[in-house]
The first five atom37 places (N, CA, C, CB, O) and aatype in JSON, in Angstrom:
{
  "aatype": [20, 20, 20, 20, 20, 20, 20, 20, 20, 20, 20, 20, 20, 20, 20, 20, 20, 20, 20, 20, 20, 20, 20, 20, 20, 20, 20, 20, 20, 20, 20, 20, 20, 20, 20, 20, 20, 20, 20, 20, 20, 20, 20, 20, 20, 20, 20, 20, 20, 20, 20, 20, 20, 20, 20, 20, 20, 20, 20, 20, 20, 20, 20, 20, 20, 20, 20, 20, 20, 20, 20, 20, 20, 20, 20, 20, 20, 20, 20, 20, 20, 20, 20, 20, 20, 20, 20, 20, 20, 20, 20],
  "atom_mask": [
    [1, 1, 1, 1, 1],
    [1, 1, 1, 1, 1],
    [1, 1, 1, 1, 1],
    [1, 1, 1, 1, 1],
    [1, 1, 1, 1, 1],
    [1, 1, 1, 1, 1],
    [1, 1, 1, 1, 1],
    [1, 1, 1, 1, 1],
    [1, 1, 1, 1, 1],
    [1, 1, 1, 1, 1],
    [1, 1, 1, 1, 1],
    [1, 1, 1, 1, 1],
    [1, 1, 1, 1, 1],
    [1, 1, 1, 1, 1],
    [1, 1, 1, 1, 1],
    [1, 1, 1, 1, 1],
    [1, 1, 1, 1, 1],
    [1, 1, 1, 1, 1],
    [1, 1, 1, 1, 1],
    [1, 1, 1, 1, 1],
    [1, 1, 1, 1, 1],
    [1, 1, 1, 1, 1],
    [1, 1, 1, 1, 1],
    [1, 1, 1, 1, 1],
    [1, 1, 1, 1, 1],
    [1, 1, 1, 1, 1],
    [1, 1, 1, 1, 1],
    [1, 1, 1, 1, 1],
    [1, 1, 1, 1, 1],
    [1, 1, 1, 1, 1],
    [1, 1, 1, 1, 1],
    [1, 1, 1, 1, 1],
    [1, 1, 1, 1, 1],
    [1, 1, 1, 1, 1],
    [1, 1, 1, 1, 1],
    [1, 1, 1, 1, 1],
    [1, 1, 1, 1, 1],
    [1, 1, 1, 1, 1],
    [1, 1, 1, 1, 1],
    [1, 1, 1, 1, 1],
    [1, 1, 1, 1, 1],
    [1, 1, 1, 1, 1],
    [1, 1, 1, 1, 1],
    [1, 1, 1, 1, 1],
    [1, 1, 1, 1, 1],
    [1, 1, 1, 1, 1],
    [1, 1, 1, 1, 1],
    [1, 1, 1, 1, 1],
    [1, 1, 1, 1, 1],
    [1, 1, 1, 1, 1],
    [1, 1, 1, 1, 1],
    [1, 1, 1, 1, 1],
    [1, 1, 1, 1, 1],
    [1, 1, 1, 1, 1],
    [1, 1, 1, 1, 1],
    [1, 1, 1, 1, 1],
    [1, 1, 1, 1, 1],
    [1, 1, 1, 1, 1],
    [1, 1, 1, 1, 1],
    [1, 1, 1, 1, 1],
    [1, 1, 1, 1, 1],
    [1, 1, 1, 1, 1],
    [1, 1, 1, 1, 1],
    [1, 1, 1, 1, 1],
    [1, 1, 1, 1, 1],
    [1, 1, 1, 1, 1],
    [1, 1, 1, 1, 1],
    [1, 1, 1, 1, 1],
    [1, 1, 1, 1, 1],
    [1, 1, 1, 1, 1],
    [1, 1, 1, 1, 1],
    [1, 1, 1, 1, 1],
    [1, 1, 1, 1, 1],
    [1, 1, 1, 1, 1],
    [1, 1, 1, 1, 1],
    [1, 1, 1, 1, 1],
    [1, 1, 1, 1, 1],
    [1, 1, 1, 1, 1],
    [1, 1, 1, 1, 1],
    [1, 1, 1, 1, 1],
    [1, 1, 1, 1, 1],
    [1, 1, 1, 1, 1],
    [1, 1, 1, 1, 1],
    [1, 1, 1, 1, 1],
    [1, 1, 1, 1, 1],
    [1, 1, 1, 1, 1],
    [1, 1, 1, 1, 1],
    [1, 1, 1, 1, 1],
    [1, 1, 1, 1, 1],
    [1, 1, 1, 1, 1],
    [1, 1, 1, 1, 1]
  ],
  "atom_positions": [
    [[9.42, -26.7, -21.6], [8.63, -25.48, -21.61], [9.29, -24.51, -22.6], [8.52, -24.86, -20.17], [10.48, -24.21, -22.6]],
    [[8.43, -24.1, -23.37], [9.14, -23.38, -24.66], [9.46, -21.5, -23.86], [7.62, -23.42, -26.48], [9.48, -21.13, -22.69]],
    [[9.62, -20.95, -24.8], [10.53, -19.69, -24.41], [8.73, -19.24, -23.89], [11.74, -18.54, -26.02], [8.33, -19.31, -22.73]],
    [[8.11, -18.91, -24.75], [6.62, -18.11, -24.71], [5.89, -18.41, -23.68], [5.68, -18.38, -25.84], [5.21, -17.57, -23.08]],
    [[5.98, -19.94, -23.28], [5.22, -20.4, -22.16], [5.69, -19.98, -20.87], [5.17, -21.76, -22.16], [4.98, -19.63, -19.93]],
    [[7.29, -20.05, -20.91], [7.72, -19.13, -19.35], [7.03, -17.79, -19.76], [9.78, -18.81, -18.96], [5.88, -17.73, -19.33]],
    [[7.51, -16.51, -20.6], [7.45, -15.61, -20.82], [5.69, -15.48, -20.26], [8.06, -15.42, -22.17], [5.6, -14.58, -19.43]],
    [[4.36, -16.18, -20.55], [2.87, -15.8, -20.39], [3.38, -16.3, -18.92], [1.38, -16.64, -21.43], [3.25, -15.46, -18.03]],
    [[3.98, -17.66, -18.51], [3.89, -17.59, -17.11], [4.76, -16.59, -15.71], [4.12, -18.88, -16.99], [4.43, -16.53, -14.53]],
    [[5.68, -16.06, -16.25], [6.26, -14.8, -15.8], [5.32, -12.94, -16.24], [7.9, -15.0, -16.63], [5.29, -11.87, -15.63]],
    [[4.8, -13.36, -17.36], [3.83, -11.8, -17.2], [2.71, -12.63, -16.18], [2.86, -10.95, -19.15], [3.04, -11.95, -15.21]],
    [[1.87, -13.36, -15.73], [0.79, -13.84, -15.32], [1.38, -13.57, -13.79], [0.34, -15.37, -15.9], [0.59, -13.07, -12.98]],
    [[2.66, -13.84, -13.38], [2.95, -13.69, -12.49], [3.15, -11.77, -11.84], [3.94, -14.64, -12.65], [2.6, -11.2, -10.9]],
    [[3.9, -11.39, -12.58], [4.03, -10.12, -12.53], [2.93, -9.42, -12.09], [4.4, -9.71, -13.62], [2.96, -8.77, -11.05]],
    [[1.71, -9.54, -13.0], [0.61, -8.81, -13.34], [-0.02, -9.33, -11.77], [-0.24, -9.25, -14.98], [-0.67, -8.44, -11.23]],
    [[0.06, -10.46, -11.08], [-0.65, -10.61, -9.87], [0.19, -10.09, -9.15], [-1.09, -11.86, -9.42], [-0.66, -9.59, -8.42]],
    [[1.36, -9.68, -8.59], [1.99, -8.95, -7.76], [1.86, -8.13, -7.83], [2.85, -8.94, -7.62], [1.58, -7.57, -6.76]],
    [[1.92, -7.1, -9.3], [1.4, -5.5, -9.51], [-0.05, -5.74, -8.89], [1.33, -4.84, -11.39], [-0.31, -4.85, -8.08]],
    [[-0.9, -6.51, -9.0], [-2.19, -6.1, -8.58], [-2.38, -6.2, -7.28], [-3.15, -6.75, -9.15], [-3.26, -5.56, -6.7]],
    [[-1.45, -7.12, -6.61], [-1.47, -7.34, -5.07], [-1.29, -5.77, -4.57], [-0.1, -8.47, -4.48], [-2.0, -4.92, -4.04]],
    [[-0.19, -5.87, -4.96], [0.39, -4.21, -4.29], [-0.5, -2.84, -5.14], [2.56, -3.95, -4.78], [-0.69, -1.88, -4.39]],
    [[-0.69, -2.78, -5.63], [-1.67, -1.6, -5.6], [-3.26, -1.99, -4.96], [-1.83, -1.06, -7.25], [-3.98, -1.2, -4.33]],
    [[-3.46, -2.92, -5.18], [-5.33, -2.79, -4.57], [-5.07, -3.5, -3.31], [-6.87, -3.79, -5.66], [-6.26, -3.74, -3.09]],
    [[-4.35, -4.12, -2.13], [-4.03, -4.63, -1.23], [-4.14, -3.23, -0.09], [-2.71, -5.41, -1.58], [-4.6, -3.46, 1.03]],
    [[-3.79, -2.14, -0.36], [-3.89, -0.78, 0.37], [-5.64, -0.64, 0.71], [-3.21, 0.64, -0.79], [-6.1, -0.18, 1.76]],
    [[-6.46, -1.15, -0.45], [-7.54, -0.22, -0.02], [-8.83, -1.18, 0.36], [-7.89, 0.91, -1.28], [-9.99, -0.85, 0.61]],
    [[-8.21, -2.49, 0.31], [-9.24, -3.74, 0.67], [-9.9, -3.41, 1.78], [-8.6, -5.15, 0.95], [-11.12, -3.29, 1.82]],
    [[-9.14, -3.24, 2.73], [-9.57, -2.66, 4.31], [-11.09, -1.85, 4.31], [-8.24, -1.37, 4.89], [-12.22, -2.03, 4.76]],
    [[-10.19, -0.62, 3.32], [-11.0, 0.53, 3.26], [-12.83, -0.11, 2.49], [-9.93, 1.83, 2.12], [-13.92, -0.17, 3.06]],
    [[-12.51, -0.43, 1.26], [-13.35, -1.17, 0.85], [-14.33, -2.25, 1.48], [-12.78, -1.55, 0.18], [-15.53, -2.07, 1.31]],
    [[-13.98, -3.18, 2.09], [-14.7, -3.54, 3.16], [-15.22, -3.08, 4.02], [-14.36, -4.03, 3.61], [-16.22, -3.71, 4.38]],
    [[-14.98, -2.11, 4.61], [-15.54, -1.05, 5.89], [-16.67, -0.37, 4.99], [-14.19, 0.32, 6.64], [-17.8, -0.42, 5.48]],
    [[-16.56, 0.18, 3.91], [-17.63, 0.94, 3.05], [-18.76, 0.0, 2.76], [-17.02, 1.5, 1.64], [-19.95, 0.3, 2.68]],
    [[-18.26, -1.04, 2.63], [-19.44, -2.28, 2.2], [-20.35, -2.56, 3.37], [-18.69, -3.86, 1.8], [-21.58, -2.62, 3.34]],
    [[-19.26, -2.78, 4.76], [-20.38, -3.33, 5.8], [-21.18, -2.19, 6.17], [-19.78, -4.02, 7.2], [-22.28, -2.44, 6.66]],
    [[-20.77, -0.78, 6.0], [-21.65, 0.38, 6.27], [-23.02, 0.59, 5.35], [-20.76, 1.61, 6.1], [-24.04, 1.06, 5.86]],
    [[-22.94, 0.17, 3.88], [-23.71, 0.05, 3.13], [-24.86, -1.03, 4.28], [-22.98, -0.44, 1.68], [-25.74, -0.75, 5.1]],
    [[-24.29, -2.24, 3.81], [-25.09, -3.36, 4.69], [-25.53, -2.87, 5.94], [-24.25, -4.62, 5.03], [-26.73, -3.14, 6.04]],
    [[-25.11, -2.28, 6.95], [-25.74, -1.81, 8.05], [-27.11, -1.1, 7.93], [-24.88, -1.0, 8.63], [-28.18, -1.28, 8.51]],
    [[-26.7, -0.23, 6.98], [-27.49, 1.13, 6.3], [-29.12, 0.06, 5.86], [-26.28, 2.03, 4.37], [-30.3, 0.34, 6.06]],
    [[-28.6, -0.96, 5.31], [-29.81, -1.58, 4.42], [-30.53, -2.26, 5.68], [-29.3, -2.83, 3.01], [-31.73, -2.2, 5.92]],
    [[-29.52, -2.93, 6.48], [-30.4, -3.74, 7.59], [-31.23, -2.5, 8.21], [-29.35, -4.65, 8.92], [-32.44, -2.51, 8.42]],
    [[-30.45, -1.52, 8.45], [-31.28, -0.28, 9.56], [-32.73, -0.02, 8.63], [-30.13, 1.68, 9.79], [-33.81, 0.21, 9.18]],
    [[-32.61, -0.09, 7.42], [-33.89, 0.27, 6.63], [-35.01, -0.53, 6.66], [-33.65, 0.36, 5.33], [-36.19, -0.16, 6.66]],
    [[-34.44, -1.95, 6.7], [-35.33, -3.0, 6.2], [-36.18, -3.29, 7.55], [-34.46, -4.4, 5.56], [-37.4, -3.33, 7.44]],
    [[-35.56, -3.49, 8.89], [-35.92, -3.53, 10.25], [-36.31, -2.54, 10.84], [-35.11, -3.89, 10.91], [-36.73, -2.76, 11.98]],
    [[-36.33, -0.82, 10.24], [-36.8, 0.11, 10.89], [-38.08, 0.47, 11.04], [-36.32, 0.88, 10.58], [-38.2, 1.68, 11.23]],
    [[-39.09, -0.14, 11.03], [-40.55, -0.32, 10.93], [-40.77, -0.99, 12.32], [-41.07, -1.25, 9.56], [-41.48, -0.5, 13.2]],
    [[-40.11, -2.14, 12.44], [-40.02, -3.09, 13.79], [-39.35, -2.22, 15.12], [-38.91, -4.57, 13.42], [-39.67, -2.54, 16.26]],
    [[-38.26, -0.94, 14.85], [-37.31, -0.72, 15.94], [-38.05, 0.48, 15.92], [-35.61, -0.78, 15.81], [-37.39, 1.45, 16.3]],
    [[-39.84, 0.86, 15.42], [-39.99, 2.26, 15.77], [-40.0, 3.15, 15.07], [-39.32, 2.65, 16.43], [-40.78, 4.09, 15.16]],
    [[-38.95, 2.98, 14.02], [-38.83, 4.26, 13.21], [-39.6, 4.14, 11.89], [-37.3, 4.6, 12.9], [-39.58, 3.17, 11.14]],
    [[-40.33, 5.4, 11.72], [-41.18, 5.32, 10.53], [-40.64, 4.9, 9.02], [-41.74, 6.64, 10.44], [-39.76, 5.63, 8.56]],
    [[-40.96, 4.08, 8.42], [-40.1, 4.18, 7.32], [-41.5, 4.26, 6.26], [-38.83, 2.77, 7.15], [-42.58, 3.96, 6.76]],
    [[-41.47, 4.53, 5.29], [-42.58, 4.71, 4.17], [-42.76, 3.26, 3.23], [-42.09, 6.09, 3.09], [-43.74, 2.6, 2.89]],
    [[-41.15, 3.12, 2.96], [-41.67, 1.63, 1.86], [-41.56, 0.48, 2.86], [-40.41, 1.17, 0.24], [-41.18, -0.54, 2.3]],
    [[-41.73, 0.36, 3.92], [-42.03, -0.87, 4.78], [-42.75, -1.96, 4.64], [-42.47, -0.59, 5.68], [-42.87, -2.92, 5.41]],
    [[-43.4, -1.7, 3.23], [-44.53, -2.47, 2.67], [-43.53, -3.66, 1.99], [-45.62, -1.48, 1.49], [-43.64, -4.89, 2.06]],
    [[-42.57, -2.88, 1.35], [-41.68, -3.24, 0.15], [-40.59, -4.15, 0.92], [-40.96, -1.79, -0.72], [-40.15, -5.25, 0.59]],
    [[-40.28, -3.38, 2.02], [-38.86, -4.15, 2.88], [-39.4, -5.11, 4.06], [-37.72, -2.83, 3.78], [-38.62, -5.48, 4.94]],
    [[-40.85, -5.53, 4.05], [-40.89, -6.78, 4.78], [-40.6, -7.82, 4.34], [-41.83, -7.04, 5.19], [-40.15, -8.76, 5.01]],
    [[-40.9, -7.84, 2.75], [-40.43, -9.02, 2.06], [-38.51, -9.51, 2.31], [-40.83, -8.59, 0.35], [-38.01, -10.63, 2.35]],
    [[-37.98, -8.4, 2.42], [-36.38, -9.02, 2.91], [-36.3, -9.55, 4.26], [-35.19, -7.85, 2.93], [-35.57, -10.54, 4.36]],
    [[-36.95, -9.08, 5.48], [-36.55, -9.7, 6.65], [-36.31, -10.98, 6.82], [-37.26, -9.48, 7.45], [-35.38, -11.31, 7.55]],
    [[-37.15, -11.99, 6.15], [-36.76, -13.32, 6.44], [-35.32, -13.62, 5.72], [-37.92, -14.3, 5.94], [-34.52, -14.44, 6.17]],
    [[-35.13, -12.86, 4.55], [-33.56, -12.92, 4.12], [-32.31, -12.48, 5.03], [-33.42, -12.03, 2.94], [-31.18, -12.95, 5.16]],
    [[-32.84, -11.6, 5.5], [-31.54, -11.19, 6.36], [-31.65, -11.38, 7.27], [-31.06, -10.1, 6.48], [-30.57, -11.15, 7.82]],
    [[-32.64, -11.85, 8.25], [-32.66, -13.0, 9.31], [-31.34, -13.52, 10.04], [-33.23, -14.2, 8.63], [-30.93, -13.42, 11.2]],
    [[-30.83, -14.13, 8.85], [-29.39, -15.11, 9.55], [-28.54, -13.89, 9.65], [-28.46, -16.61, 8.39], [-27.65, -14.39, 10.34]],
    [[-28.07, -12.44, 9.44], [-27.6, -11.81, 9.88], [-27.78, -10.75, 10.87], [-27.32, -11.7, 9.24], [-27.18, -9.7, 11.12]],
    [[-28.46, -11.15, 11.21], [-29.6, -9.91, 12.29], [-28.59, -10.13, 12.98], [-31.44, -10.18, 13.1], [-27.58, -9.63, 12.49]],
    [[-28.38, -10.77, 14.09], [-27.33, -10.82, 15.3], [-25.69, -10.44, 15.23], [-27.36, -12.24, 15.75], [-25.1, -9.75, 16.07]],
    [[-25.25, -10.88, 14.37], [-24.09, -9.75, 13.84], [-24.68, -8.73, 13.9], [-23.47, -9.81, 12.43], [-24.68, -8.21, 15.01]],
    [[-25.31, -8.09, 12.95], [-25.9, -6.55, 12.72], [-25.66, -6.02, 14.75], [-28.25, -6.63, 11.88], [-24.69, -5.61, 15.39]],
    [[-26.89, -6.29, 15.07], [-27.52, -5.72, 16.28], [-26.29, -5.5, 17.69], [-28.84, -6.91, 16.69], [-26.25, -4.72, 18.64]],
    [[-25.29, -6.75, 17.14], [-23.83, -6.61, 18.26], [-23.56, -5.83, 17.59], [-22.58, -7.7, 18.62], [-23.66, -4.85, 18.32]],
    [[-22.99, -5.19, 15.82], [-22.31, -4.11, 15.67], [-22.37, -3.09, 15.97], [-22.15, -3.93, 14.98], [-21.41, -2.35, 16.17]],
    [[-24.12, -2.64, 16.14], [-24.6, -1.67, 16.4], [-24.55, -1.24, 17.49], [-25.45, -1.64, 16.11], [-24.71, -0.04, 17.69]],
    [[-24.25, -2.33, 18.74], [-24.21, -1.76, 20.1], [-25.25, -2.51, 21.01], [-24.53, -0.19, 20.05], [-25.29, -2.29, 22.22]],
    [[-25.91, -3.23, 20.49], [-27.28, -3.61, 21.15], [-26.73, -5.48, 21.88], [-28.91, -3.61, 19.5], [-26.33, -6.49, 21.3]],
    [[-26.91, -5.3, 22.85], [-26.14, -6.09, 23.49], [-27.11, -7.64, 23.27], [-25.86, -5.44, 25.12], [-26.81, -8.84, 23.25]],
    [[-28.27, -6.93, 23.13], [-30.37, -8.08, 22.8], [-30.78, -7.7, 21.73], [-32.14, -7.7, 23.93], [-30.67, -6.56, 21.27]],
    [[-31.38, -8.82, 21.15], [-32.19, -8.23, 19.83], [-32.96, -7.11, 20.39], [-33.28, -9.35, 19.05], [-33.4, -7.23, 21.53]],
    [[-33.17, -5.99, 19.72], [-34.07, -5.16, 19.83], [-35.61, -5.42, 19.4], [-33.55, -4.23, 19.23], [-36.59, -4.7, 19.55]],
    [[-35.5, -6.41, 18.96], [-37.01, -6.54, 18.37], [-38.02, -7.41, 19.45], [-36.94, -7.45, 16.75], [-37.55, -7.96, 20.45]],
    [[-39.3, -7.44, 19.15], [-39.75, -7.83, 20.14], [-39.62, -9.45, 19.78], [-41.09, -7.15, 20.45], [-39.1, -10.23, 20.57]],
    [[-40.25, -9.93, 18.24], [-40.63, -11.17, 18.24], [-39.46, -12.31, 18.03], [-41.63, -11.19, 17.24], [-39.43, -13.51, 18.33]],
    [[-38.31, -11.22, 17.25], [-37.11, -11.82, 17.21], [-36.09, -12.56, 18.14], [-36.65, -11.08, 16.86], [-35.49, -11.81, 18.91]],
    [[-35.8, -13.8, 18.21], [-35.08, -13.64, 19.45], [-33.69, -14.64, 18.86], [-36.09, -14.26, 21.03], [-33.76, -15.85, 19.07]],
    [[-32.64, -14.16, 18.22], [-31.77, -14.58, 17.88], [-30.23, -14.9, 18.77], [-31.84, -13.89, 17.01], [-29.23, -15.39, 18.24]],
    [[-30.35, -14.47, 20.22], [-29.57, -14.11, 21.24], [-29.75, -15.63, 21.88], [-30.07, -12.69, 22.13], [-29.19, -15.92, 22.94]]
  ]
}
């Protein structure tokens, strides 16, 4: 292994430990912001079905069958022990 080849494989190394330790603090944080986003979108897309008026409901029926396979996560995060929906029954 010539001098240069340690040298790229010691910066390659470096550069992933510097990156561990600075962005390793806020992954947490980052994730929590994401699943709130996602909550936010499920509450939109399903809020036509749970009652609540939504206006583009026209637009967000086309996602329900997409987010389907996550409905039941969602609905335990939220607190809801049963699907809330009527036709849904993912429980």
């Amino acid at each position: 292994m010539t001098f240069g080849q340690r040298l790229r494989r010691l910066w390659r190394q470096a550069s992933y430990w510097l990156r561990e330790y600075y962005v390793s603090p806020y992954r947490r944080e980052t994730a929590r912001s994401l699943r709130r986003q996602e909550d936010l979108f499920m509450l939109l897309v399903y809020s036509e079905a749970l009652g609540i008026p939504n206006p583009v409901s026209f637009y967000t029926l086309e996602l329900q069958p997409v987010l389907y396979e996550n409905f039941h996560e969602w609905h335990l995060r939220m607190g809801m022990p049963k699907s809330p929906l009527e036709g849904f029954k993912c429980c």
